[in-house]
N, CA, C and O of each residue as an XYZ file, in Angstrom:
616
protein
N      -8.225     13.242      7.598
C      -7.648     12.819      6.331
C      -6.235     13.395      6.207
O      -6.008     14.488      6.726
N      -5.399     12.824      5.643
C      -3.653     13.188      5.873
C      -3.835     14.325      4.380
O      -4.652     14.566      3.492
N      -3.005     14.594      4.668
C      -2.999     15.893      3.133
C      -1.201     15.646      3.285
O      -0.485     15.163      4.162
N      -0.929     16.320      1.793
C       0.531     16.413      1.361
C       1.083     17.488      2.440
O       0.456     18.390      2.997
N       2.305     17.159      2.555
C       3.025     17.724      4.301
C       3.365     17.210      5.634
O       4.099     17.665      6.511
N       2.688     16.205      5.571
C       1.875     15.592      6.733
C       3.317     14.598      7.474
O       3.981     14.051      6.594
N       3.575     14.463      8.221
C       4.499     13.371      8.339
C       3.616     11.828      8.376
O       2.506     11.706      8.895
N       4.433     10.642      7.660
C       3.369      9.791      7.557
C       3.367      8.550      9.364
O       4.284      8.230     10.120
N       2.731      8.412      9.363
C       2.146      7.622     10.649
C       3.276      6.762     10.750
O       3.896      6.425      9.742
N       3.672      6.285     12.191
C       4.526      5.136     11.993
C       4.045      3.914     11.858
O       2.879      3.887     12.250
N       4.492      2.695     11.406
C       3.928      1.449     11.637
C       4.793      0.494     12.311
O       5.997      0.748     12.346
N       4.353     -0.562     12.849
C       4.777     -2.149     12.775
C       4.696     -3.245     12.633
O       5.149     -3.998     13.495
N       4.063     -3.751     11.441
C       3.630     -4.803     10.660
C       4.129     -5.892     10.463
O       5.200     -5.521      9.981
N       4.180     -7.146     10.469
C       4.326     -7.964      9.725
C       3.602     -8.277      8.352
O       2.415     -8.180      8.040
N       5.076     -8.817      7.405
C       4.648     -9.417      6.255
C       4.132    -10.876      5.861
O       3.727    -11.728      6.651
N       4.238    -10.989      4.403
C       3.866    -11.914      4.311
C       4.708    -13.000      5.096
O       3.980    -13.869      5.577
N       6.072    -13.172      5.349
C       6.516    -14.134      5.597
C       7.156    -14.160      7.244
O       8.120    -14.633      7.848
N       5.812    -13.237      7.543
C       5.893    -13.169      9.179
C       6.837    -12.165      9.708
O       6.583    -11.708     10.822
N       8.181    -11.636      8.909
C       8.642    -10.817      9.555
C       8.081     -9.454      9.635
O       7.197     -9.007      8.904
N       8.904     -8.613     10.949
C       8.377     -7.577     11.095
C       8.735     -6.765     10.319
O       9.916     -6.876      9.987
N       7.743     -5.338      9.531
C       8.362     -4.052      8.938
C       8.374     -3.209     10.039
O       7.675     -3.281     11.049
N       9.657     -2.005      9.609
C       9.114     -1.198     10.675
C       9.425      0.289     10.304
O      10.604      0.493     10.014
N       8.829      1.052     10.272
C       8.727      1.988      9.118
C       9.885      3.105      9.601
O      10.199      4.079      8.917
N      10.517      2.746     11.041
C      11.373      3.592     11.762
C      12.873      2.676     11.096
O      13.976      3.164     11.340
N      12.811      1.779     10.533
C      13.860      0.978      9.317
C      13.957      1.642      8.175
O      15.096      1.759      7.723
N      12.925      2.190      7.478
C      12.825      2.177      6.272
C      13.237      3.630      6.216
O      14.392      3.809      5.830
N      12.483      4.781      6.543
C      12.558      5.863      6.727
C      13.639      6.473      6.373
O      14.410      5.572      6.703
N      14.270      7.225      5.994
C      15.800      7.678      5.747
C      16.730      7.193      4.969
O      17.891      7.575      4.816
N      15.989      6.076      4.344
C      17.015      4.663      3.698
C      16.559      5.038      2.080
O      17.411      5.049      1.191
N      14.985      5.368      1.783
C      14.436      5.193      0.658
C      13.167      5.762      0.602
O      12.379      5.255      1.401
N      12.636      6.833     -0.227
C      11.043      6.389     -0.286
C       9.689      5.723     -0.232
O       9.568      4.798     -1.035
N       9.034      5.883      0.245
C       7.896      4.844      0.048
C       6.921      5.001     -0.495
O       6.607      6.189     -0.568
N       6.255      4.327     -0.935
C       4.766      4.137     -1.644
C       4.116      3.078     -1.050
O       4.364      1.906     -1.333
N       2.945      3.579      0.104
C       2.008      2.381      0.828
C       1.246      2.368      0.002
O       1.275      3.365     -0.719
N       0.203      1.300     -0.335
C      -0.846      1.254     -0.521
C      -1.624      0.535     -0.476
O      -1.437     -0.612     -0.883
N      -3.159      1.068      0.200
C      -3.978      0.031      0.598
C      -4.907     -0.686     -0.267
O      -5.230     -0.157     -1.330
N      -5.307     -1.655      0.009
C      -6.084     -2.519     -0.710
C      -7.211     -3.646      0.130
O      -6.929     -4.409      1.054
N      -8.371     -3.472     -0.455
C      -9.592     -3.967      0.080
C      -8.874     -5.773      0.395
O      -8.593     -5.998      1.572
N      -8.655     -6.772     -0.485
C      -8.752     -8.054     -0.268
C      -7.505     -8.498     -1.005
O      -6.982     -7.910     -1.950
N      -7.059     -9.759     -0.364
C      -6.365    -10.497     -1.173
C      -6.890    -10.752     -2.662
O      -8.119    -10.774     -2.734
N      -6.349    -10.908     -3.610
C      -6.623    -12.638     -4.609
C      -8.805    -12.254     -5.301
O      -9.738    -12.980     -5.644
N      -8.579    -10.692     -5.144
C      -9.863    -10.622     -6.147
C      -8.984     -9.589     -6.944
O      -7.850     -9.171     -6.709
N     -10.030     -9.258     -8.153
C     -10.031     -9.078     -9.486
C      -8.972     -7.850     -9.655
O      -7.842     -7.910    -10.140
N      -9.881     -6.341     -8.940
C      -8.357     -5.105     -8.869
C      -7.312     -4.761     -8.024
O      -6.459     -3.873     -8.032
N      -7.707     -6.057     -7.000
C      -6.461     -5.760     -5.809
C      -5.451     -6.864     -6.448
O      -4.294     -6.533     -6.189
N      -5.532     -8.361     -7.380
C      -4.475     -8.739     -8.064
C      -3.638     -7.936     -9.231
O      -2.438     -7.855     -9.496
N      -5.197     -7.212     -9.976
C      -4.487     -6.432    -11.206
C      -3.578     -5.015    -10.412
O      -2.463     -4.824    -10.898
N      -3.858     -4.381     -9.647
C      -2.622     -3.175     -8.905
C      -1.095     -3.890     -8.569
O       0.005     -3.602     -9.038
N      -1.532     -5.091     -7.423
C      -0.257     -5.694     -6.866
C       0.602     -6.208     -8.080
O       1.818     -6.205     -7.889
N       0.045     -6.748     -9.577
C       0.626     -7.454    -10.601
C       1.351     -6.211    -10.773
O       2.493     -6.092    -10.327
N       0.638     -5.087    -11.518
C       1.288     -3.897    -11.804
C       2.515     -2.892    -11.362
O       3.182     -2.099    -12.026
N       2.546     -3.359     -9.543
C       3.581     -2.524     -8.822
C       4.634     -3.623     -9.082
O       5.766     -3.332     -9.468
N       4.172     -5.088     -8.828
C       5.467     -5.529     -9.025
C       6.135     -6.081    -10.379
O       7.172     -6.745    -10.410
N       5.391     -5.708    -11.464
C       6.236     -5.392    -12.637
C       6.725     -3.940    -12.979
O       7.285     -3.660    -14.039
N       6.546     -3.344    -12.308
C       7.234     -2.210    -12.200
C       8.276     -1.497    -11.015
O       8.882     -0.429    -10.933
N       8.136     -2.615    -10.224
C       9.129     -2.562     -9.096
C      10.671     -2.545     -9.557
O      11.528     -2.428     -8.681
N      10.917     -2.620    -10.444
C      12.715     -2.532    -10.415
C      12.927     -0.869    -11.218
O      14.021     -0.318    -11.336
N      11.867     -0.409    -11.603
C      12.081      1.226    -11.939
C      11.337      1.891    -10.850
O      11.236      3.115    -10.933
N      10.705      1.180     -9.662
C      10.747      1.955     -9.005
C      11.898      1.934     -7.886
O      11.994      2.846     -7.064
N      12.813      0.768     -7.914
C      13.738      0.843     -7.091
C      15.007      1.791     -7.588
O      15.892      2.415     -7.003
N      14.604      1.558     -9.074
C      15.958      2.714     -9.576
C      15.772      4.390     -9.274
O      16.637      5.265     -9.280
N      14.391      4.485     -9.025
C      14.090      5.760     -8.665
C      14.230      6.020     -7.140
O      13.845      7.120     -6.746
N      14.886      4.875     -5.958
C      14.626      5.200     -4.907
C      13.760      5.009     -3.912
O      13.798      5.600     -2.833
N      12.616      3.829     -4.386
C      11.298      4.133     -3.801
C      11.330      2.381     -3.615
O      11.919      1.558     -4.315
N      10.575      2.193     -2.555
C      10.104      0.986     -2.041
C       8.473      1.041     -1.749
O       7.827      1.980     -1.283
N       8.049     -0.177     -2.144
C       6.351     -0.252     -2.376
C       6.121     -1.823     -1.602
O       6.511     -2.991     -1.604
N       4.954     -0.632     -0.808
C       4.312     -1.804      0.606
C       2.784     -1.660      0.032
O       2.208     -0.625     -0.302
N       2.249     -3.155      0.015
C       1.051     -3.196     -0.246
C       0.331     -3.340      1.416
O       1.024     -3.760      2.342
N      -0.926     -2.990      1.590
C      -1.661     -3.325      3.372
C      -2.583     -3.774      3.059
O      -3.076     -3.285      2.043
N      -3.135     -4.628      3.552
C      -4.589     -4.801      3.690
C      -4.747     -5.469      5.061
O      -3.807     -5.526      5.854
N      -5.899     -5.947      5.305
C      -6.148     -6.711      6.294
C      -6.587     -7.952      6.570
O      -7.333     -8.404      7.439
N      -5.817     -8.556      5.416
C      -5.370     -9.830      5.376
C      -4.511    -10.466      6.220
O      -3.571     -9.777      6.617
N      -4.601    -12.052      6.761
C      -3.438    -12.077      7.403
C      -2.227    -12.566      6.409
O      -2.270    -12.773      5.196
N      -0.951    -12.701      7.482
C       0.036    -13.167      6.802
C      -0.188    -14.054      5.516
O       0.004    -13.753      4.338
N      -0.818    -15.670      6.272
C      -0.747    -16.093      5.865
C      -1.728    -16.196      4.149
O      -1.448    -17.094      3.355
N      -2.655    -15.313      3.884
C      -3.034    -15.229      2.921
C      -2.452    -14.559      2.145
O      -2.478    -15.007      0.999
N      -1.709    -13.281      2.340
C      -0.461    -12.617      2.249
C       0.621    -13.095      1.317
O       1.386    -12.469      0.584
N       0.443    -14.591      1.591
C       1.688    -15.238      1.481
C       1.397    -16.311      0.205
O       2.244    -16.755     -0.571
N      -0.062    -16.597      0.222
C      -0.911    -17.483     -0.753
C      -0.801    -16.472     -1.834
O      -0.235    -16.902     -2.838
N      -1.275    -14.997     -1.896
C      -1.720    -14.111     -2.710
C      -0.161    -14.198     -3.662
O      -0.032    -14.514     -4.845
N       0.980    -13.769     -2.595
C       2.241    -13.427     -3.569
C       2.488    -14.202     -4.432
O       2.656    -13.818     -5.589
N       2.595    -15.931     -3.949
C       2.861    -16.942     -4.727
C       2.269    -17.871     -5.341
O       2.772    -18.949     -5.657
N       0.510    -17.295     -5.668
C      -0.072    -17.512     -6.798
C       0.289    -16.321     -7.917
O       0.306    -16.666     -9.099
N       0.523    -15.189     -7.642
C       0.712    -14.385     -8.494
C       2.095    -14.132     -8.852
O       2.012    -13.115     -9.541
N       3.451    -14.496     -8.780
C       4.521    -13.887     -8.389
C       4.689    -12.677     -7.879
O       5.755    -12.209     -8.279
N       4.052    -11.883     -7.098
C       4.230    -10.746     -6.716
C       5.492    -10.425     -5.791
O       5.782    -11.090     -4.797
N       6.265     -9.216     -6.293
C       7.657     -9.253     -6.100
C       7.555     -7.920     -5.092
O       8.509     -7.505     -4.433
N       6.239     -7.338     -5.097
C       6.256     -6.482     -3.556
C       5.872     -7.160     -2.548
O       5.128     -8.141     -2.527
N       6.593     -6.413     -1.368
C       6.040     -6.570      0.014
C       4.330     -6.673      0.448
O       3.527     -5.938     -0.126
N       4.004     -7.386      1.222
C       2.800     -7.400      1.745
C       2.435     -6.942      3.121
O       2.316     -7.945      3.825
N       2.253     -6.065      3.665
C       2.139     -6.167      4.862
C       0.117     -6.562      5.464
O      -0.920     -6.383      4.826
N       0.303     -7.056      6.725
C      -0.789     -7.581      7.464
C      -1.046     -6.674      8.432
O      -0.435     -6.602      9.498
N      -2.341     -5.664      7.926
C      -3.076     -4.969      9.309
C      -3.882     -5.567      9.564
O      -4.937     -5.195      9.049
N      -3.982     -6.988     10.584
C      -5.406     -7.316     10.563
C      -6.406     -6.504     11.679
O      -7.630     -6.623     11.737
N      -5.380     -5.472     12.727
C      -6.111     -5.085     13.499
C      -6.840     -3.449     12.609
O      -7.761     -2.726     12.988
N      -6.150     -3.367     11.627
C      -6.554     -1.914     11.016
C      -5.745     -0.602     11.687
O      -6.177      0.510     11.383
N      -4.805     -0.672     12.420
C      -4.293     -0.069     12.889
C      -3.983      1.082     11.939
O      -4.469      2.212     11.989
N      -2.868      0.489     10.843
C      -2.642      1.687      9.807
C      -3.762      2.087      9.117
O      -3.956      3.266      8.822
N      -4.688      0.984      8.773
C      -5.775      1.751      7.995
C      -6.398      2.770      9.193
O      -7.095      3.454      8.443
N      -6.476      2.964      9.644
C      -7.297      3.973     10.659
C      -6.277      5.291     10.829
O      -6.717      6.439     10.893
N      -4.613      4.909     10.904
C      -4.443      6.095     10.940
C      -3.880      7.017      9.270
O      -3.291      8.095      9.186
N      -4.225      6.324      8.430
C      -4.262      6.228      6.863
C      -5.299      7.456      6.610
O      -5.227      8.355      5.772
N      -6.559      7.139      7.876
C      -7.695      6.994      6.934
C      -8.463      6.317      5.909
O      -9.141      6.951      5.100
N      -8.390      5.170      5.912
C      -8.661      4.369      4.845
C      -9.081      3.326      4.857
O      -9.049      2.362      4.092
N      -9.799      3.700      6.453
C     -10.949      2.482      7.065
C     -12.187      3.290      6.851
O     -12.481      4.132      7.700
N     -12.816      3.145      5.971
C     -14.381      3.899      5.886
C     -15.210      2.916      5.401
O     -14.957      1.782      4.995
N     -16.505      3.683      5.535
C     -17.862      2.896      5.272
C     -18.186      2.719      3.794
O     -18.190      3.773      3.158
N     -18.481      1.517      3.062
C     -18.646      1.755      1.943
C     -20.267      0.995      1.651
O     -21.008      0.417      2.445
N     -20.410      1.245      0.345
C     -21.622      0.852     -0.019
C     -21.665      0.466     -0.945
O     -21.710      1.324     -1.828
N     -21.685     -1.356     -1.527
C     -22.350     -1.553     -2.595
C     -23.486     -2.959     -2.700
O     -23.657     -3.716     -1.745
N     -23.943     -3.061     -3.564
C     -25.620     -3.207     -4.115
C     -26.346     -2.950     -3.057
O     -26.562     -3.901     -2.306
N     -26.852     -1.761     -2.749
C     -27.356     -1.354     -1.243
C     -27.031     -1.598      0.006
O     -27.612     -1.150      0.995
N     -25.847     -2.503     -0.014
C     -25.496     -2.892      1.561
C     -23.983     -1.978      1.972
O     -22.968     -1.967      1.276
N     -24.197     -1.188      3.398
C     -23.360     -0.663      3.966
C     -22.601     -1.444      4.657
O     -23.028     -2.363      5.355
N     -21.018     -1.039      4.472
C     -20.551     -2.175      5.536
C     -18.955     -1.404      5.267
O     -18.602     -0.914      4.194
N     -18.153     -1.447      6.503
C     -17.097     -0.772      6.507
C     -15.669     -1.441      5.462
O     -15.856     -2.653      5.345
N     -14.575     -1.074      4.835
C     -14.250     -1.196      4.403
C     -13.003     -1.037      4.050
O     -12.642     -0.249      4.924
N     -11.707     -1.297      3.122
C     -10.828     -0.246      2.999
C     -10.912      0.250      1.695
O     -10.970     -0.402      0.652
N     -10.912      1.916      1.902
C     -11.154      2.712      0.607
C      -9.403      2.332     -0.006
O      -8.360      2.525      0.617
N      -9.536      1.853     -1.159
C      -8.227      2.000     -1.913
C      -7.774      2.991     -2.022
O      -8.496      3.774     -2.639
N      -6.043      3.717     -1.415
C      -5.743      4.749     -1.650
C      -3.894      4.178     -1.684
O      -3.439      3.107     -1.284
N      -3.388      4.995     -2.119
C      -1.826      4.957     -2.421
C      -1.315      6.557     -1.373
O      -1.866      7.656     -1.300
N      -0.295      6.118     -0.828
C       0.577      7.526      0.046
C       2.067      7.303     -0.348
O       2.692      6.306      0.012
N       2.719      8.541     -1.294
C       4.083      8.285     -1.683
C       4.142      9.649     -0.490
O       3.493     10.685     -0.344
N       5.740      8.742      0.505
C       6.357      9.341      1.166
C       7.795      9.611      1.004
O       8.372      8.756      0.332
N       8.480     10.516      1.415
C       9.772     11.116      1.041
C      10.884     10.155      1.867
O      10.536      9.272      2.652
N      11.918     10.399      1.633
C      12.482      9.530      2.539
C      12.669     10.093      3.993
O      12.860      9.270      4.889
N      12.617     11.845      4.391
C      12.116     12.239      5.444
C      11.181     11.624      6.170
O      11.254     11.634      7.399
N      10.109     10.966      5.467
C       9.344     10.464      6.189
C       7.888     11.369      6.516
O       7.088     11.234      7.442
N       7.898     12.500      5.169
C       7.200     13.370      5.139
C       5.788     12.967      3.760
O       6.226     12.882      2.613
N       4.348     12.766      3.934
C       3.404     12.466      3.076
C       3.762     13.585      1.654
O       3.083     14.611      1.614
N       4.706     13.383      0.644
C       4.267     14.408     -0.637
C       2.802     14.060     -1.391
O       2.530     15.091     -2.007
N       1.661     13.002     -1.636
C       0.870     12.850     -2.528
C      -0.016     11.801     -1.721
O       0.527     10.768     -1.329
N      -1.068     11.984     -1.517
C      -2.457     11.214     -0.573
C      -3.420     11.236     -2.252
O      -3.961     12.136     -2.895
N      -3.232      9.619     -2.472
C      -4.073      9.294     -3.625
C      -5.262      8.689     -3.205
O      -5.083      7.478     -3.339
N      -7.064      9.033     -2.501
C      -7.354      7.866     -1.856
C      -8.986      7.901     -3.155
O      -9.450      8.718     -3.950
N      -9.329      6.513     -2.691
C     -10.429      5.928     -3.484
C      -9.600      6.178     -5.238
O      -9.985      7.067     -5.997
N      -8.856      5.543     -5.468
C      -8.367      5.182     -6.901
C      -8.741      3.479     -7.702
O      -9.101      2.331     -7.440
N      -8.478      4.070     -8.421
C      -8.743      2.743     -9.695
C      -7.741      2.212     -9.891
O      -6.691      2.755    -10.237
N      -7.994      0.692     -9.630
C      -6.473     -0.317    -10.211
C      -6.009     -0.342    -11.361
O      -4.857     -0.760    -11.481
N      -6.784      0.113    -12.618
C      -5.664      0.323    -13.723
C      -5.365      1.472    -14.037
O      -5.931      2.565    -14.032
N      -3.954      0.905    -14.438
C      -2.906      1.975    -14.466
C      -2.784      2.629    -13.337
O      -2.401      3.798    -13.377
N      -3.089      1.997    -12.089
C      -2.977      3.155    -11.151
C      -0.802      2.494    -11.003
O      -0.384      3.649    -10.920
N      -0.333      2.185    -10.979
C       0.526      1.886    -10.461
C       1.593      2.779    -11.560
O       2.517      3.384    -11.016
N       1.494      2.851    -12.811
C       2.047      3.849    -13.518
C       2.119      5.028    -13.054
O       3.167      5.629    -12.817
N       0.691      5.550    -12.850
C       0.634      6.854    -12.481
C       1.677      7.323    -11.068
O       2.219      8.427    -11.015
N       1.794      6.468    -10.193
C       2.654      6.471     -9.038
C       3.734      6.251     -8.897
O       4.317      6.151     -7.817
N       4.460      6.071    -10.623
C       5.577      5.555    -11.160
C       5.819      7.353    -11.148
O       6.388      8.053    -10.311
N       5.376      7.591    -11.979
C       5.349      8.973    -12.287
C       5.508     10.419    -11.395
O       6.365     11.300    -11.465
N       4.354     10.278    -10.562
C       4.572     10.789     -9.281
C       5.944     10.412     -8.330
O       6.332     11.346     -7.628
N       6.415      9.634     -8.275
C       7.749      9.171     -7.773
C       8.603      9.378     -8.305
O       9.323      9.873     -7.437
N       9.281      9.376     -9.417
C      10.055     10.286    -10.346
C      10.228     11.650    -10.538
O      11.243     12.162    -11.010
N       9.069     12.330    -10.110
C       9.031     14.124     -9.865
C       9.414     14.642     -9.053
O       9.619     15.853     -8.973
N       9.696     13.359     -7.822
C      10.177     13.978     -6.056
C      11.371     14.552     -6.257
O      11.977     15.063     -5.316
């Protein structure tokens, strides 16, 4: 499990609109805030993504850039943003790559059935490129405030 200190993992993802991210771009330029999310286009992974990206232009005034992951592909990626207007980034792990080195590929359990998963968690990184705050298994409301907040204290 990553703890605050940590340098955060590198990635290379594509987004929704196929291009590549690459976190050896971003790094040094701005802060980040990843965060993962179980599915496209259900109930608290629309209400978080709505939330970051109405709050995306105070988090750009603070410095910080916000990547949503899941393991969706692009192209649903791409359905999700522009049914919702969502004005953050999407990136596509469909192999789980980052979720695994996240941590945030685990087993979950609900109405008695086990089955692996991604635990919802948020990682605000410095622009070093250093983990300050590992938020994991959180709640979609208000979670995106709270990380407003936390990002403003760096």
């Amino acid at each position: 499990m990553l703890k605050p200190g940590d340098p955060a993992p590198e990635f290379e993802l594509p987004s929704a609109d196929m291009e590549m991210c690459l976190s050896s771009e971003l790094i040094g330029k701005s802060n980040l805030v990843i965060y993962f999310y179980p599915k496209d286009d259900t109930p608290g992974c629309t209400m978080e993504a709505i939330d970051f990206s109405d709050l995306l232009e105070q988090f750009r005034a603070a410095d910080t850039e916000i990547l949503g992951v899941s393991k969706d592909n692009c192209l649903s990626h791409g359905d999700f943003r522009d049914k919702y207007g969502l004005t953050i980034q999407l990136l596509s792990d469909t192999e789980g790559v980052l979720c695994e080195a996240y941590d945030v590929w685990r087993e979950k359990e609900a109405h008695g059935e086990k089955r692996m998963g991604i635990l919802r968690s948020t990682f605000i990184i410095d622009k070093q490129g250093i983990i300050r705050h590992t938020l994991y298994d959180v709640k979609p409301k208000a979670h995106a405030a709270h990380v407003l907040e936390l990002v403003k204290a760096l």
